[in-house]
C-alpha positions as CSV (number, residue, x, y, z in Angstrom):
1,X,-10.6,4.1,6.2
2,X,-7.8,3.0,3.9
3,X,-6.4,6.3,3.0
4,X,-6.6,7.4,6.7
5,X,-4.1,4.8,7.3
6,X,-1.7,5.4,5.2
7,X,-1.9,9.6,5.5
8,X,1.8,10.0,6.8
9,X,3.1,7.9,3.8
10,X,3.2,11.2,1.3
11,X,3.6,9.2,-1.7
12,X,0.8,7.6,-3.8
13,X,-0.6,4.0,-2.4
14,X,-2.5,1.9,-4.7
15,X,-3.5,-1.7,-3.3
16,X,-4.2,-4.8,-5.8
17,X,-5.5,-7.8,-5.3
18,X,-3.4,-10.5,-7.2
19,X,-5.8,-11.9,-9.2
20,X,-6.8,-10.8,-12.9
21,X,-10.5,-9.3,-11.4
22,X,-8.4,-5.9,-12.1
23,X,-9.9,-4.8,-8.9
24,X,-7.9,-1.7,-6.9
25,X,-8.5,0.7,-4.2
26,X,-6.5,3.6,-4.7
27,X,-5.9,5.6,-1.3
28,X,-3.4,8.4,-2.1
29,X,-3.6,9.7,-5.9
30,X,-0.6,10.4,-7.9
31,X,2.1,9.6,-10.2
32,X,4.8,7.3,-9.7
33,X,3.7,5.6,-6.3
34,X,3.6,2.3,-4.7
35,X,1.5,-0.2,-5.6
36,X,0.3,-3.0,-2.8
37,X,-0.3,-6.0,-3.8
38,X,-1.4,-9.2,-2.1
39,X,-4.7,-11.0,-0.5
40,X,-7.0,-8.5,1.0
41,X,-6.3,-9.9,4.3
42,X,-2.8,-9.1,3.8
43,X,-3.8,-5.9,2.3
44,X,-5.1,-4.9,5.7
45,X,-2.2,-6.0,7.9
46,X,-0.2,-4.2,5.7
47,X,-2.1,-1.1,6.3
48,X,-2.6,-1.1,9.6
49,X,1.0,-1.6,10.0
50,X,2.3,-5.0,10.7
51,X,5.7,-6.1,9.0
52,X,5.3,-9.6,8.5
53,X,2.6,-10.4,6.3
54,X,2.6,-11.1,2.4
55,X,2.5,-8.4,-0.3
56,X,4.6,-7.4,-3.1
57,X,5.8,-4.0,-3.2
58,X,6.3,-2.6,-7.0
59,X,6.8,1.0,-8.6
60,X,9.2,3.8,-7.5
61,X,12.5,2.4,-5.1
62,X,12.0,6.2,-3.7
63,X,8.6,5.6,-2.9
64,X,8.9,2.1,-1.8
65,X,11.3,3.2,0.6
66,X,9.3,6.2,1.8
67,X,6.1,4.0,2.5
68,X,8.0,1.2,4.4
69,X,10.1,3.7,6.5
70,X,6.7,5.2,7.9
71,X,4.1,4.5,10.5
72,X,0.9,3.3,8.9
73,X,-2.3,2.1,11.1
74,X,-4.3,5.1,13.4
């Protein structure tokens, strides 16, 4: 379901968990991407598209941009 709801992003996601488990779920492949992290319940706001929740945004500004700027959820 994850990568479903990021499809119109067109720039690799990868969500993290911020603890040292090294768990991920990565839901569009490829280089230099975004990487989500936060609690999973903020993992899933996030996808499904709400602005205020709690994650941290890290890799390309380009990309960063791109994934904010678009409509995530169904």
């Amino acid at each position: 379901m994850g990568p479903l709801l990021v499809r119109r992003a067109r720039v690799p996601v990868t969500l993290r968990r911020p603890t040292d488990t090294g768990s991920r779920a990565v839901l569009r492949p490829g280089k230099g991407g975004v990487t989500v992290v936060g609690l999973p319940s903020e993992l899933v706001l996030f996808c499904y598209g709400r602005e205020q929740c709690h994650v941290q945004l890290t890799g390309d500004e380009d990309a960063i941009a791109a994934l904010q700027a678009v409509d995530k959820g169904l």
